[in-house]
DSSP file (Angstrom, degrees, kcal/mol; ACC not computed):
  #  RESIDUE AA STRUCTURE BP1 BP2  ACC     N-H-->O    O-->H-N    N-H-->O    O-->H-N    TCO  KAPPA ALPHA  PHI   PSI    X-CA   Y-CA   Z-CA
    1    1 A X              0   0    0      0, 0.0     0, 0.0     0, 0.0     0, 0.0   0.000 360.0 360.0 360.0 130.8   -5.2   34.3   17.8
    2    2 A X        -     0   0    0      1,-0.1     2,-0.3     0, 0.0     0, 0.0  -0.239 360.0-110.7 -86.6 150.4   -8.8   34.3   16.6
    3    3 A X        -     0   0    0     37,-0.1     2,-0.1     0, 0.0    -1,-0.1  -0.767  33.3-133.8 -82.4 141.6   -9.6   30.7   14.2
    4    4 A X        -     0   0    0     -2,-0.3     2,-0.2     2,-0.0     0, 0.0  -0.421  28.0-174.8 -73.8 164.7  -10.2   31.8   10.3
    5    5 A X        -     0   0    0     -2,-0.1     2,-0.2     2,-0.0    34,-0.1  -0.951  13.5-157.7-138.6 162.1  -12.9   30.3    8.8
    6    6 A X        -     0   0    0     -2,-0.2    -2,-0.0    33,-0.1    29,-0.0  -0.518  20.0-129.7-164.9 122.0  -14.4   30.1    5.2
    7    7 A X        -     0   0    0     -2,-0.2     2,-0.4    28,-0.1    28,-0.1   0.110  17.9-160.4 -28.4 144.6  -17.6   29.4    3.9
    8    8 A X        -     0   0    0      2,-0.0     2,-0.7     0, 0.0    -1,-0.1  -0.988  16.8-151.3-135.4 127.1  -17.4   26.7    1.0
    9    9 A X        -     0   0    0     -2,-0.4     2,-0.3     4,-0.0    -2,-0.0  -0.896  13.9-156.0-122.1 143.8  -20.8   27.1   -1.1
   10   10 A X     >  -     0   0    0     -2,-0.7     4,-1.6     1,-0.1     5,-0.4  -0.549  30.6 -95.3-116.2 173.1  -22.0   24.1   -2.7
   11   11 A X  H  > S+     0   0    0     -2,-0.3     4,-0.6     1,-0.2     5,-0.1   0.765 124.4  51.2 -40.6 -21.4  -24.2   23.1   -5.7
   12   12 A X  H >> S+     0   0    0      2,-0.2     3,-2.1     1,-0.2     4,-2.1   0.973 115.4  42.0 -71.0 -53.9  -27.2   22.6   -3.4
   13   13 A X  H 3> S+     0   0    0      1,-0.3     4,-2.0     2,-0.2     3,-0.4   0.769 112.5  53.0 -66.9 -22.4  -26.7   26.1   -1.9
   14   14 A X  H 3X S+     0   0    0     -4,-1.6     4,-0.7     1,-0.2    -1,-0.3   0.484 109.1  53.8 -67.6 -24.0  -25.9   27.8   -5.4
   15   15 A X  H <X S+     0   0    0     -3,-2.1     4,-0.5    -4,-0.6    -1,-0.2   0.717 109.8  44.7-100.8  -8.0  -29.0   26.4   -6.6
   16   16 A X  H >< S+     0   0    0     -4,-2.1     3,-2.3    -3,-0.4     4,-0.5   0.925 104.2  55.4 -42.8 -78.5  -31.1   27.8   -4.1
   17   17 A X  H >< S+     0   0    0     -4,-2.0     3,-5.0     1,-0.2     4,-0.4   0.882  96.9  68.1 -52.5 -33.5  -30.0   30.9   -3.8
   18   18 A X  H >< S+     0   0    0     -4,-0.7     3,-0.6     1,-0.3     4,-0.3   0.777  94.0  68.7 -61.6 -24.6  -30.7   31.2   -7.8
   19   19 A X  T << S+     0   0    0     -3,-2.3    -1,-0.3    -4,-0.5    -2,-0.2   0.737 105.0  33.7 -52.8 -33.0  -34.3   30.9   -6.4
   20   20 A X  T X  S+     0   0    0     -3,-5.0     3,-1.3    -4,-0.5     7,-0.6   0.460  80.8 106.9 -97.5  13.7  -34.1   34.2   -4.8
   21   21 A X  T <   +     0   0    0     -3,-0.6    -1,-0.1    -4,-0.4    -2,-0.1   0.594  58.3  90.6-128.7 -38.7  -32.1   35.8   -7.3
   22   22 A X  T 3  S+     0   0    0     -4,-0.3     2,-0.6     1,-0.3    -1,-0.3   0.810  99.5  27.6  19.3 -65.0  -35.5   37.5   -8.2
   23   23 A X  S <> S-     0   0    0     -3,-1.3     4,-1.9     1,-0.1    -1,-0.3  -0.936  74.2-168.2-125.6  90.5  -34.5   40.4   -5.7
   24   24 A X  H  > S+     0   0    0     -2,-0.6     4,-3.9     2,-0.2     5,-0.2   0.855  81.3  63.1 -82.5   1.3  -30.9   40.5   -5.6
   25   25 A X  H  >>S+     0   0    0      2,-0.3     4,-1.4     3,-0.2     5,-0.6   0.864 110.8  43.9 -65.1 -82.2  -30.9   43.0   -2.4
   26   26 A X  H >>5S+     0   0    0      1,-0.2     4,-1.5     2,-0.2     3,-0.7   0.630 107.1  53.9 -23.1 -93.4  -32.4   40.2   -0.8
   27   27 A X  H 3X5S+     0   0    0     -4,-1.9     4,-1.4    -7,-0.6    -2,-0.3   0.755 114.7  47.3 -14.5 -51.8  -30.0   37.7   -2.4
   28   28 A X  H >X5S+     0   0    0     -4,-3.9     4,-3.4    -3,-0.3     3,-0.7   0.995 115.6  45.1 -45.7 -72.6  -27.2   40.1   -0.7
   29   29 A X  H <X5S+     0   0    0     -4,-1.4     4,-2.1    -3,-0.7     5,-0.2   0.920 113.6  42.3 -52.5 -64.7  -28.8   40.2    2.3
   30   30 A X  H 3X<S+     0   0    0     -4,-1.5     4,-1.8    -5,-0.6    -1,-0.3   0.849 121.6  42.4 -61.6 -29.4  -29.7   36.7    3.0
   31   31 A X  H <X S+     0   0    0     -4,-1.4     4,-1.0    -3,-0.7     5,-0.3   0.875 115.5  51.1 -93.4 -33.8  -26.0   35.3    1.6
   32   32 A X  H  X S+     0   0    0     -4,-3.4     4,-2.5    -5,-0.2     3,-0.5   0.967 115.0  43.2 -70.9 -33.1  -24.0   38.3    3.6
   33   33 A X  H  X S+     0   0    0     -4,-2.1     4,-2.2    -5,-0.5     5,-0.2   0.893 115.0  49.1 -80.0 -32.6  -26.2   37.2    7.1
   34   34 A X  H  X S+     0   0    0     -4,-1.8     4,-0.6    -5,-0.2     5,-0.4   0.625 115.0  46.3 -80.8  -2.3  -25.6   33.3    6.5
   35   35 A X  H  X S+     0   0    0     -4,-1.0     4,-3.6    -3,-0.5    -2,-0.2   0.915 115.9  43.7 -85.0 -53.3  -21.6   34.0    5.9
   36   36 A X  H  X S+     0   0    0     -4,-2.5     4,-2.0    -5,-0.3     5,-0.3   0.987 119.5  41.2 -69.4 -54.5  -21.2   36.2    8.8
   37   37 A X  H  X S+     0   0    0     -4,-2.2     4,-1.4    -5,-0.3     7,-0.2   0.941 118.3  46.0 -62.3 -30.3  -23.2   34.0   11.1
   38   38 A X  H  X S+     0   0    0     -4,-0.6     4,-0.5     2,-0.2     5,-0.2   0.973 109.3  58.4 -45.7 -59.2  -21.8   30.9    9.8
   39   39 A X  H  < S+     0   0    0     -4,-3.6     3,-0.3    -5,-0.4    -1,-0.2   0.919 113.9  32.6 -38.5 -56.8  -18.3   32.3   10.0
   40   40 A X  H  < S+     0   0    0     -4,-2.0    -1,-0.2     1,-0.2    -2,-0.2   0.451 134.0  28.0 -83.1  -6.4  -18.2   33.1   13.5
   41   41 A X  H ><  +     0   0    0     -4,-1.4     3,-1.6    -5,-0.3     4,-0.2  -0.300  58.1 174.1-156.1  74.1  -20.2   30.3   14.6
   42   42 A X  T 3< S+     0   0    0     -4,-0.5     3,-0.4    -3,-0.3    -4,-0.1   0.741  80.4  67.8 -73.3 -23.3  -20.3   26.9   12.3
   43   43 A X  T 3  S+     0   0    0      1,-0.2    -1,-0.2    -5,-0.2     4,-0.2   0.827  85.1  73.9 -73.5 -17.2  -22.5   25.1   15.0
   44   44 A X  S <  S+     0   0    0     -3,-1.6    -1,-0.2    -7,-0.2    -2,-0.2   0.918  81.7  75.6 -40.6 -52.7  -25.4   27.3   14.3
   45   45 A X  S    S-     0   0    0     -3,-0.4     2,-0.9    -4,-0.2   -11,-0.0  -0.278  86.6 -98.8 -79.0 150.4  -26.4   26.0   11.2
   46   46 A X        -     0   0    0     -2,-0.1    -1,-0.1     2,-0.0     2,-0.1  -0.579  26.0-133.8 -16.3  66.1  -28.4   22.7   10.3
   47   47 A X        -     0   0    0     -2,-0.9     3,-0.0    -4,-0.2    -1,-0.0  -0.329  28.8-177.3 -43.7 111.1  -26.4   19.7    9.1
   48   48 A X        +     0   0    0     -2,-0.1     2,-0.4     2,-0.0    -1,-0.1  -0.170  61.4  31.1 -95.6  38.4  -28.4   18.7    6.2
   49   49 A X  S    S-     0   0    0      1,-0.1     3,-0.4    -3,-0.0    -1,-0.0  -0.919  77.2-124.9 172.6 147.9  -26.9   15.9    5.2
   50   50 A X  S    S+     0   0    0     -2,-0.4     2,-0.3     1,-0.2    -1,-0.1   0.769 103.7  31.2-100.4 -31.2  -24.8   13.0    7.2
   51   51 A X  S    S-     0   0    0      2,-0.0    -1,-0.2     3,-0.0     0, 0.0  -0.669  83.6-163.0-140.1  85.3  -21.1   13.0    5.2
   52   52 A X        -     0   0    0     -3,-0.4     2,-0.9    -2,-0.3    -3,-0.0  -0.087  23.4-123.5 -45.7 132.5  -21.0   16.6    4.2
   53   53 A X              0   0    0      1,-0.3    -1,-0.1     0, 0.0    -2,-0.0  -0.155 360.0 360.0-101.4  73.1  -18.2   17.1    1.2
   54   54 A X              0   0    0     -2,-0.9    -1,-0.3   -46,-0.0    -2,-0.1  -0.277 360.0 360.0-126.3 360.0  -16.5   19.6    3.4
C-alpha cells in the first residue's frame, strides 16, 4: 500500500508565492510542480531551516 503524503504550506511559503501571484498561471504552475514532486518524493527538496514546524 503506497504512503499518503501532504504538503503543509507555511507562512514563509505563502508569502513567497504572493510574490509571483503577478501571473497566476505561473503561480499554478510553479505550486502544482512543487506539490507533486514533493508529494512523491520529500527528500527532493531543500531543508531550509534546522527544526522545521512540521
Amino acid at each position: 500500500m503506497p504512503a499518503y503524503r501532504d504538503v503543509v504550506r507555511t507562512e514563509r511559503f505563502e508569502r513567497e508565492l504572493k510574490k509571483i501571484e503577478e501571473d497566476p498561471l505561473r503561480a499554478d504552475e510553479f505550486t502544482e510542480a512543487v506539490e507533486w514532486t514533493l508529494a512523491r518524493d520529500p527528500t527532493s527538496g531543500t531543508q531550509i531551516r534546522e527544526d522545521p514546524p512540521i
